[in-house]
N, C-alpha and C positions, 0 to 999 in steps of 0.2 A: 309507621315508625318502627325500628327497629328495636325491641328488647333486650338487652343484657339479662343475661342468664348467669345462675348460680354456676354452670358447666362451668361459662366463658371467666367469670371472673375467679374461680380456681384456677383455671389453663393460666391467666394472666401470670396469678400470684407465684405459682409453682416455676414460671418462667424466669422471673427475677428472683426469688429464689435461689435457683440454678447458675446465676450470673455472680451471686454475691459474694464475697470476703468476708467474716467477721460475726456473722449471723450468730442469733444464739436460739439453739433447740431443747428444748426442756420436756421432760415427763411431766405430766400435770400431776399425777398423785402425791396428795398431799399438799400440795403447794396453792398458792393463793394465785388466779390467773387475771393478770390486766392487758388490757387489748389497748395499746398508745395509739389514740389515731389522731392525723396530721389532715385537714380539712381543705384537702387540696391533691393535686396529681401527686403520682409515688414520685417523678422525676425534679419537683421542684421541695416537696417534705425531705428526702435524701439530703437534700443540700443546706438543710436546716439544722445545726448546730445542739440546739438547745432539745428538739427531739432526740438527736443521738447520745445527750446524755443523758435523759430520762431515762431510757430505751438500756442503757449502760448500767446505772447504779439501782437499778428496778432488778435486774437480773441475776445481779453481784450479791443480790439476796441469797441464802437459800432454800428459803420456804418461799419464794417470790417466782415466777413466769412471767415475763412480759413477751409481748408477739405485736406488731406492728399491723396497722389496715392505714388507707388512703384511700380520700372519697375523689376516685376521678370524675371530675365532671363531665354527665355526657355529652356528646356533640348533638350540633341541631336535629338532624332526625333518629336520635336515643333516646329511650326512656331507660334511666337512672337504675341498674340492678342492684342486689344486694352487696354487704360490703364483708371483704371475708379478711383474714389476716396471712399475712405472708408467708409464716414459717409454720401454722400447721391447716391453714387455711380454713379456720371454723369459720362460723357466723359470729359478728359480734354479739347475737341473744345469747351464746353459748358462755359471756365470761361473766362472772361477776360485779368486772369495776371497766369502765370506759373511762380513761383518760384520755382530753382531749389537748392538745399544744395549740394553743393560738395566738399567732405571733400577729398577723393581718387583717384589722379588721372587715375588711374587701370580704374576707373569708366565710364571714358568720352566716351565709348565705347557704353557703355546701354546709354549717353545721346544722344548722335543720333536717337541711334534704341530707345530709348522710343518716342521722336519728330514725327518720321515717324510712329510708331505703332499706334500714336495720332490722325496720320491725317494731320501732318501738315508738310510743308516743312522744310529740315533740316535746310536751310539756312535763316539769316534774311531779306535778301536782297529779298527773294520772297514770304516775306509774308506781307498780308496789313491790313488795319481797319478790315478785315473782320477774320484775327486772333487775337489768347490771344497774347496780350506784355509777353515776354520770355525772364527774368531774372533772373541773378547767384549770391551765395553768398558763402562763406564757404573759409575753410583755402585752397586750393585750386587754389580759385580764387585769394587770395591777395597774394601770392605769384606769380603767372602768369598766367593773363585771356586771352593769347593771344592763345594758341592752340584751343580753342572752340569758338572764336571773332565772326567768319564766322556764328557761329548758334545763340545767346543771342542778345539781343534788348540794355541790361545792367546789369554791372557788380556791385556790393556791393563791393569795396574793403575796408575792414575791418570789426569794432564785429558790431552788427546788432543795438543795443540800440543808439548810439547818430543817426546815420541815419535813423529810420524806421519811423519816424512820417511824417518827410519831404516827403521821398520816398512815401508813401501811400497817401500824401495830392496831391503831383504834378501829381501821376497815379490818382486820381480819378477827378482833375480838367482837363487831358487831355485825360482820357481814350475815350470820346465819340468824338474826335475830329480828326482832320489831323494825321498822325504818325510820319510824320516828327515833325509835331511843340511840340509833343509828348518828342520824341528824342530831343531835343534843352532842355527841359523843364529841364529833367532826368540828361543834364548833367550839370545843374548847381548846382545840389546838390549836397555838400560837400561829397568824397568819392563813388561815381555814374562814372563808364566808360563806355560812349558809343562806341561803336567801331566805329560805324558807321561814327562817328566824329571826333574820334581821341583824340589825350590826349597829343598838342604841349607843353602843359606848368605840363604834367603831372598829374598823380590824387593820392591825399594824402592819405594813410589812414587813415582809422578815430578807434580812441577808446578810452575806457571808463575811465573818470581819477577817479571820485569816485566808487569805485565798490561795497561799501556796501551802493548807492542808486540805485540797480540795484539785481535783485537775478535771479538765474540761476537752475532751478531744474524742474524733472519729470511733463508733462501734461498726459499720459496716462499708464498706467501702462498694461501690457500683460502678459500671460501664454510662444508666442509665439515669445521667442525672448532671443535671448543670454545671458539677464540679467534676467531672468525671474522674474516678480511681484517685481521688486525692485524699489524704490524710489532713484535717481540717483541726486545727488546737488552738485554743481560746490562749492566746497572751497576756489580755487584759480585759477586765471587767468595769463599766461605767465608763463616764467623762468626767472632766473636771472643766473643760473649759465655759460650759453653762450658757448656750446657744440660745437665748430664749422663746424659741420654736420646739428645739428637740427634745424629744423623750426620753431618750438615753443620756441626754445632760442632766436632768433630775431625777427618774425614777430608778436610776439604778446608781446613785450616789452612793460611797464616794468612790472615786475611781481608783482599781487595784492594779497593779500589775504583779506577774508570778512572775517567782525569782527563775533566772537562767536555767537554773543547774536542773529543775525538774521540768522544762520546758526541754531541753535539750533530751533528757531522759525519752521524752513522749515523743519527739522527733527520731529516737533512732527506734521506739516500738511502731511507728510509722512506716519506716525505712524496711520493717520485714515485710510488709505487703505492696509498699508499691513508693517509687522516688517523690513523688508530688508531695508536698506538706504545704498548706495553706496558711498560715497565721492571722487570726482574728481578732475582734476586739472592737469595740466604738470608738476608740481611742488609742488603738494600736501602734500608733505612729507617735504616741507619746512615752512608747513603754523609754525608759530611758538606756536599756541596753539592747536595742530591735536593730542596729549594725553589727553589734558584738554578735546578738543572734545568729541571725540572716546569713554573716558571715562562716559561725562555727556550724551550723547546720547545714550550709554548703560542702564546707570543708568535711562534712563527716559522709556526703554523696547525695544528699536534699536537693530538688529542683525546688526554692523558693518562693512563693507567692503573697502576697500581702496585700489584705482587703482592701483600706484606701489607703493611701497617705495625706500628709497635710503641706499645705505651701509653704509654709514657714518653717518647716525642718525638715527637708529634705537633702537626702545626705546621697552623695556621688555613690560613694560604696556599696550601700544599699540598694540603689538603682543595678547596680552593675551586679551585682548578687540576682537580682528578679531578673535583669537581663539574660546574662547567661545562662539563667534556670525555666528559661522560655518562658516570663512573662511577657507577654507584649502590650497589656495595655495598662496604663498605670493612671488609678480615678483618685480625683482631689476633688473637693467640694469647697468653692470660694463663694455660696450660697445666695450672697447678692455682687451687684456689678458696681457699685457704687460706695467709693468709701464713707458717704452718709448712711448709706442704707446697712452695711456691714457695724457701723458703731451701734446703730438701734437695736438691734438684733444679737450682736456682742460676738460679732464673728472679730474678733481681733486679727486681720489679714491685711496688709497695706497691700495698693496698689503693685508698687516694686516688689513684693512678694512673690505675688502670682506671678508676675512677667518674670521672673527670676527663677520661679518651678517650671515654665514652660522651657526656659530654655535649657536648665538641666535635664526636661526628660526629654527634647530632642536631640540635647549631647549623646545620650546615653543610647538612642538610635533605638527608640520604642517604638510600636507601629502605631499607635495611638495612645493619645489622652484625652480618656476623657474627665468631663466636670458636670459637678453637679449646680442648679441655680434654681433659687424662686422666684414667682411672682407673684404679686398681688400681698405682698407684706403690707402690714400697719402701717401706712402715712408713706405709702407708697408714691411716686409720682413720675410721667412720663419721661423728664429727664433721668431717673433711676435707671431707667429701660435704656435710654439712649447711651448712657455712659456704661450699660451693659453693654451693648454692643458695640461700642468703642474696645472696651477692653478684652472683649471676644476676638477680633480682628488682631489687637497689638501681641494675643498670646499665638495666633496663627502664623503672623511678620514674625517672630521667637521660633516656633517651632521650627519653620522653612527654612527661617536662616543656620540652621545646625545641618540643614542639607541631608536630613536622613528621608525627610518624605513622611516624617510624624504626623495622621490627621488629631483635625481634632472635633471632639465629637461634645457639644454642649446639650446637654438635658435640662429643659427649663419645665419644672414640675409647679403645679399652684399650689399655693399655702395651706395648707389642713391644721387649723386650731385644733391641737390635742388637749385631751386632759391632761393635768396636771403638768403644767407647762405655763410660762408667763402668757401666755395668746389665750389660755382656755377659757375666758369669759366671752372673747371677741366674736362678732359675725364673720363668715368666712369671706371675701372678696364675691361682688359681684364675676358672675361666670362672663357677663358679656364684656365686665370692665377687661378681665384675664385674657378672654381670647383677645382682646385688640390686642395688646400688648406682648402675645406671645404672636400674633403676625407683624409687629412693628419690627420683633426681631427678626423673622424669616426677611422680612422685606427688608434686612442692613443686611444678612448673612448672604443673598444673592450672586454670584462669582465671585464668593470670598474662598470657595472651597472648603468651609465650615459646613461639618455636619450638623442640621439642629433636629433632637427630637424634643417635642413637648407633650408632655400627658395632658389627658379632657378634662377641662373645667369642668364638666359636666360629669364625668364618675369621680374628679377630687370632691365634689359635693355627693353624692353618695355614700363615699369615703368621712366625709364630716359625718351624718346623718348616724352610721353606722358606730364614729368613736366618740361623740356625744349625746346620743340619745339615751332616753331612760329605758324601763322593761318593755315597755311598747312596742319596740322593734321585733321580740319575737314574732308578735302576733302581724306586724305589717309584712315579715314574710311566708307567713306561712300563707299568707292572703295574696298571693303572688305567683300568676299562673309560669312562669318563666322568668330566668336573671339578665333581664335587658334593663335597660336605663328607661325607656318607659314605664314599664313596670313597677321599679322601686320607685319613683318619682310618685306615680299612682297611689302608692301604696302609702307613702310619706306623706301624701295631701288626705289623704283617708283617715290615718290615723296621726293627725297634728306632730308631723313630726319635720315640716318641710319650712315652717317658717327660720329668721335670721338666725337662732338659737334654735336648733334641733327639740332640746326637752323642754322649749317654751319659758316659761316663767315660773320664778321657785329657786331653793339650792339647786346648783348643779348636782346632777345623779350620783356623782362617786364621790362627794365629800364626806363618804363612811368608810373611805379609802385614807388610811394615814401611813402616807409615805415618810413622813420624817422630818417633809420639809414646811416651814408656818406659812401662816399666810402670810403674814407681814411680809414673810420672804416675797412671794409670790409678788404684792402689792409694791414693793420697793423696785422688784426687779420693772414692772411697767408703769411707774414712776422714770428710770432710768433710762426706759427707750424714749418715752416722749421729753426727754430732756437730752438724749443721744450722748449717755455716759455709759462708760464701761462699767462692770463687774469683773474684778479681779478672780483667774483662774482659781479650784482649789489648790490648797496646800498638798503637798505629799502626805498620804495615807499618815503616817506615823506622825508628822505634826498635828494635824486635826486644823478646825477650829469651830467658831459656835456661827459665822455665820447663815447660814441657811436651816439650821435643825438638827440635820442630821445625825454629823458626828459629836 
C-alpha cells in the first residue's frame, strides 16, 4: 500500500492554496490559533456553507487565526497520512483548539481516522494540556452529539453567531491552564455540551433572532470544488413548513429570511471575485422577495443560482433569471408520489402542482429537473410506489411537451429517522422491504426516458446507526478495520448497536438536547400523520406563535 507522506500532503495543501480567492493568512504571534477541520475531501468541505463562515467570523477576530485542513479519505491502496492545514500547512498537533463542522453524519467515520491520522488519541479522556481542545459544531451535532461524545472536549449546539465570542473568550482565558478547569469553563456557556460533564439539566440551543444583523456568505472561492468559483450567500435561515421527516424543519426554527437590501450588498462583494452567486437557504424559495432578488442581482451582472426550489411557487421570472444565468438544472423535492403519502408527512404539494412545476421548467427550456422522493415512509404501501411512478411519467409527458428536451432525473432516497424530528422514535424501514420498492420503480421508469437514481438501503441504515446511536459508536469504529458496509455492520452487531432502534432501549441519546421544540409538539405532530392531517405552516418571524415551543 502506498503511504501518504507529510511532503505529499504539504505539496497538496500549498497547491490549492495557490488556486484560491479569499484566503486568510495570519501571523500567529499573539493570537489564539484554531485549525477548522471539515471531515471530508477539501472539494466537497469547500462547498459547505456553514464552514465558510466559521472559517470567516473566526478570523474577523483579531487576536484569533483560523486556518482550514480536510481529512481526504484515502483510496483503496492508501494508508491515511497526516492532516495539515492550508494556508500555513502545520500539523494539526501544532494548534491549540481543533474545530471540527459536522454537517453528515456518514462522516463521523473520517472523524476518528482524521484524530488518529493527527497524532492524537481518539478519545478525550486520554488526552491532556499537552493536546488541542477538540471541539464540534454543525447540524449534526445539535441534533445528537452523543455518538462522537467519547472523542470531542465540546459540543456547539446550535448556529455559531450568538455563541462564538463567548466560546473564543473562555478557550483563550483557559487554554494555558488545568483541562479540567478548562471543561467547567466551556460548560457554562450558553449552548457549550461538555460530555465530560454531563448536561443534568440539559443544554439549549442557541440561535440567532435577528438575522439581517448577521450575514452568511462565501470566504474563499476555488476552481476545486462542486460549486466551482461561486459566491455562495445564505438567503434564508430554517423552514417553516415542518416536513415531519426533516431536520431543517425543526432544528433550526424559526424560519428567517434577510432583508434584500443587505443580501444585495453581499452580491455585489461577490461580483469583485467572480459572476456566479449561489443563493441558499432550506427554505430559500420561500424568502418572499427571491424574484425581486434574482431579478436585481442579475440586473446588477450576477449569473444566478438557486439551491432548490418548491412546486408550489414557482415563478416564470425567476426561472428565466437562473436561465439566463446558466443554470441548467433546476431541483424540487415533491418527497412522496402520493397525495396520501404527502399529507402524512405534511408536504403540502397537490398533484396539479408538481405537473404544473414540470411544465414551467420545461417552458423555461432547462436541461433538466431534477427531484427529490422517499421510500419506505411510515404506513407506507405498494400502491404509494405505484402512484409514484405514475406521477413520475405524467411530469416527463409535461416536460416533453414544452419541446425543449428537459430530462428528468428522480432521486428516490430511503427514509432516515432523525433525531429530533417527528419519525425519531421509529425503526427505520426494512432494507429488503426498500429495495423492492425502489426496483418496482426502475421497473415503471423503463423507456420512459426517466433518469432514476436511488441510494443503498444498506448505507441509509448505516446512516441511521450513525444519527441515532448513543457514545457507543466511537468505540464501534475505532474497532473497524476499513469504511465498507461490512465493516460497520460488524461492528454495529458487536457493539449492540444494529438492532430496530440503533441505542436499544432507554431515553433516546439526545434528549439532553433542548431544541425549543416540546414533546407534546413532537407527540401531536405523529398523532397527525397517523390520522393524515396537516400542520399549518409557521407564521412570519415577527408574528410568532406558541405552537411548537419555540418562539
Amino acid at each position: 500500500m502506498a503511504k501518504r507522506t507529510e511532503r505529499s500532503a504539504v505539496t497538496t495543501a500549498r497547491a490549492r492554496l495557490a488556486t484560491e480567492r479569499g484566503g486568510v493568512r495570519k501571523d500567529w504571534g499573539g493570537r489564539l490559533p484554531f485549525a477548522l477541520v471539515y471531515p471530508n475531501s477539501y472539494q466537497i468541505g469547500m462547498s459547505n456553507l456553514g464552514l465558510q463562515v466559521i472559517y470567516r467570523l473566526l478570523n474577523a477576530k483579531a487576536d484569533v487565526v483560523c486556518e482550514r485542513a480536510f481529512y481526504d479519505p484515502p483510496g483503496i491502496d492508501e494508508i491515511p497520512g497526516p492532516v495539515v492545514t492550508i494556508e500555513s500547512q502545520r500539523p494539526l498537533m501544532d494548534f491549540p483548539v481543533l474545530a471540527y463542522t459536522l454537517t453528515y453524519e456518514i462522516d463521523y467515520y473520517h472523524v476518528v481516522r482524521s484524530l488518529q491520522a493527527a497524532g492524537l488519541p481518539a478519545f478525550a479522556s486520554h488526552r491532556d494540556e499537552r493536546h488541542p481542545v477538540v471541539i464540534a459544531g454543525g447540524a449534526a451535532v445539535i441534533t445528537n452529539p452523543m455518538p462522537l461524545s467519547d472523542c470531542f472536549d465540546a459540543f456547539v449546539i446550535g448556529e455559531a453567531e450568538p455563541i462564538l465570542d463567548q466560546l473564543v473568550e473562555t478557550i483563550r482565558e483557559g487554554i494555558s491552564g488545568n483541562r479540567e478547569d478548562l471543561l467547567v469553563a466551556l460548560s457554562k456557556v450558553p449552548g457549550v455540551f461538555v460530555p465530560a460533564l454531563g448536561a443534568a439539566n440539559g443544554v439549549e440551543r442557541q440561535w440567532v433572532r435577528e438575522i439581517g444583523e448577521t450575514e452568511a456568505m462565501s470566504a474563499v472561492l476555488t476552481d476545486d470544488t462542486e460549486l466551482s468559483n461561486m459566491t455562495l450567500i445564505e438567503a434564508a435561515r430554517g423552514c417553516g413548513r415542518g416536513c415531519r421527516f426533516c431536520i431543517a424543519g425543526y432544528v433550526f426554527r424559526p424560519p428567517r429570511y434577510r432583508p434584500i437590501e443587505g443580501l444585495l450588498e453581499q452580491v455585489d462583494r461577490g461580483l469583485e471575485f467572480s459572476p456566479r452567486v449561489g443563493l441558499l437557504g432550506a427554505a430559500v424559495a420561500d424568502h418572499p422577495e427571491l424574484p425581486t432578488l434574482a431579478l436585481e442581482a442579475e440586473r446588477r451582472g450576477a449569473q444566478v443560482s438557486v439551491s432548490s426550489l418548491r412546486v408550489d411557487n414557482l415563478s416564470p421570472d425567476l426561472l428565466g433569471v437562473l436561465s439566463r444565468g446558466g443554470t441548467r438544472t433546476v431541483t424540487v423535492a415533491p418527497e412522496a408520489g402520493s397525495e396520501r403519502m404527502r399529507t402524512k408527512i405534511n408536504k403540502a404539494v397537490a398533484h396539479d402542482q408538481i405537473l404544473d412545476a414540470a411544465e414551467k421548467v420545461g417552458t423555461a427550456g432547462m436541461r433538466r429537473m431534477k427531484t427529490y422522493f422517499l421510500v419506505g415512509l411510515p404506513e407506507e404501501e405498494d400502491e404509494d410506489i405505484r402512484e409514484m411512478a405514475r406521477l413520475g411519467v405524467d411530469m416527463k409527458q409535461r416536460l416533453d411537451a414544452a419541446g425543449h428536451g428537459t430530462e428528468l432525473v428522480m432521486s428516490v432516497g430511503p427514509l432516515v429517522p432523525k433525531p429530533a424530528t417527528a419519525y425519531q422514535h421509529l425503526p427505520q424501514s426494512d432494507a429488503k422491504l426498500v429495495n423492492g420498492r425502489i426496483r418496482m420503480l426502475r421497473d415503471a421508469f423503463k423507456g420512459t426516458g426517466i433518469v432514476m437514481r436511488g441510494d443503498s438501503p444498506n448505507w441509509a441504515r448505516i446512516d441511521d446507526i450513525c444519527s441515532r446511536s448513543d457514545r457507543r459508536l466511537a468505540s464501534a469504529i475505532l474497532s473497524m478495520p476499513d469504511n465498507t458496509r461490512a465493516s460497520w455492520m460488524r461492528a454495529a452487531a458487536e457493539w449492540g448497536l444494529d438492532g430496530p432502534l440503533p441505542w436499544g432501549e432507554g431515553p433516546m441519546p439526545w434528549s439532553g438536547v433542548d431544541t425549543g421544540i416540546t414533546a407534546r409538539f413532537f407527540e401531536r405532530e405523529w398523532d397527525k400523520h397517523l390520522r393524515s392531517k396537516f400542520t399549518i405552516a409557521c407564521p412570519p418571524p415577527e408574528i410568532g406563535c406558541k405552537l411548537c415551543g419555540v418562539c
